[in-house]
C-alpha positions, 0 to 999 in steps of 0.5 A: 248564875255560875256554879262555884267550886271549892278546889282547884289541885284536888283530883275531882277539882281538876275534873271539874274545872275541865268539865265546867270551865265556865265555873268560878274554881277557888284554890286555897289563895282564895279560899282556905278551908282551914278558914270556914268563915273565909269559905262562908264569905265567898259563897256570899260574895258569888252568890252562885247558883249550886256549890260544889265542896271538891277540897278536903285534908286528903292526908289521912294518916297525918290526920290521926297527929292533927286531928283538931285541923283535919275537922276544921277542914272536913268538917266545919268548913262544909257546916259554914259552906252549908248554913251560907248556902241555906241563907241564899236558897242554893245547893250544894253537893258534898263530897265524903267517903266510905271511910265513915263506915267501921269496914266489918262484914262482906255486905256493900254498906248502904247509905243509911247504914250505921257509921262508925268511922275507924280512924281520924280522917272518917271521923272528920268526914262525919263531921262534915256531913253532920254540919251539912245536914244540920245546915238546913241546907238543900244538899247532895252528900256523895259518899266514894272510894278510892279515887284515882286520875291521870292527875294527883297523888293517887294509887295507879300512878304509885303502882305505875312508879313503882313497877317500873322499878321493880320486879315484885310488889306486895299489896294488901289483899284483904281491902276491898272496895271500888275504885273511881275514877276523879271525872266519873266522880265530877260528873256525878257531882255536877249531875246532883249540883243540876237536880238539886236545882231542879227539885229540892227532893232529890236531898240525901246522902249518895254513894258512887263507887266504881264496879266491879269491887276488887282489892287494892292487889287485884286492883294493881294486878289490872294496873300492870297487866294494862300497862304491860309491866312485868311486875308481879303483884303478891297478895298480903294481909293488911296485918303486913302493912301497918299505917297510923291510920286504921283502915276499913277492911269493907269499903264496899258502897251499895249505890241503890239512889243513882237511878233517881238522878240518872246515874250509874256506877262507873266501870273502873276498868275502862277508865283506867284504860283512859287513865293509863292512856292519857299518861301515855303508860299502855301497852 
């Protein structure tokens, strides 16, 4: 049976269309999110094998003046996906982030640690992993952080633009977190779409998050050093760069399940080296 993907422009949907071009990928025109009905009905439609729930509202500072929209996409489009796949016996894997957690302390948050999410787009998130879980649905929730691709909106290709035009940047240095890379992150999930095929047991909630953690001026630090950009990047606080939406200051993922489904943290440095490669931006 075919394996359906919910995405088709989102960074993980297009890793995963390239790694499974078999499967049967639905965009918004086919299945929008802001519908979970919609969503529900396509899954009874396809009756596939294992779903994958690789879109979301990614907008997380919109999020905190359209809240209402923000959970009905990141949370009860997942809960309709969910009970729709316990109705016909399938898994489905469900992409979330360390943004349901409050970012206090140093320690790297572990899956079953307490969540309390800081702003508007963590709280829809939540949602959509409580109406997962409560579906009855085999499931595998993957919990990662600051995604980042050759395609998409993301922080490299931001820090890339804007090092080209100039000679100084100020990037927040007191966030700390992994970034990780969109096909590690597909191929994480299309490994727990398998498993979950395979044995029921390996449900649970997962964190996959890049290594080693580093700040996002750390992180811009790499990204010009490796593209050869002479541009220098200053550490600011967070307090600095004021945003609607709170973020974590942690966004550390301890990841102690992956060996159970074959797994590993990916290195972010040399998928950034891929990354940089396919944008044609090395040195």
């Amino acid at each position: 049976m075919p394996l359906l993907i919910f995405g088709k422009t989102g960074q993980v949907a297009q890793a995963l269309t390239r790694l499974a071009p078999q499967a049967l990928a639905l965009g918004r025109a086919e299945a929008d999110l802001a519908d979970p009905a919609a969503c529900a009905a396509a899954i009874h439609a396809a009756r596939p094998g294992a779903v994958i729930n690789a879109a979301a509202w990614t907008a997380v500072d919109r999020a905190e003046t359209e809240e209402t929209a923000a959970t009905v996409v990141n949370g009860a489009a997942p809960a309709a996906m969910a009970r729709a796949c316990a109705d016909l016996g399938i898994p489905l894997v469900q992409i979330s982030t360390d943004y349901v957690f409050d970012g206090h302390g140093t320690a790297p948050f572990l899956p079953d640690d307490p969540v309390a999410p800081l702003n508007a787009y963590g709280r829809s998130k939540l949602a959509g992993e409580q109406g997962v879980r409560d579906s009855g649905a085999v499931h595998a929730i993957l919990r990662t952080s600051w995604v980042f691709s050759a395609q998409g909106q993301n922080f490299v290709k931001t820090m890339l633009r804007l090092g080209r035009e100039r000679a100084e940047l100020r990037v927040v240095e007191d966030q700390i977190g992994g970034p990780t890379p969109a096909m590690a992150i597909a191929r994480a999930c299309l490994t727990l779409a398998t498993h979950l095929q395979e044995d029921p047991a390996v449900t649970g909630t997962y964190h996959f998050a890049g290594a080693p953690d580093v700040s996002w001026a750390g992180f811009a630090r790499a990204i010009m050093a490796q593209a050869g950009l002479d541009c220098r990047v200053t550490g600011i606080a967070t307090a600095d760069y004021p945003t609607p939406a709170q973020r974590p200051a942690n966004s550390r993922l301890a990841c102690p399940d992956l060996a159970r489904v074959g797994l590993a943290r990916p290195d972010w440095r040399a998928a950034l080296t891929e990354v940089l490669t396919e944008l044609g931006a090395t040195t």
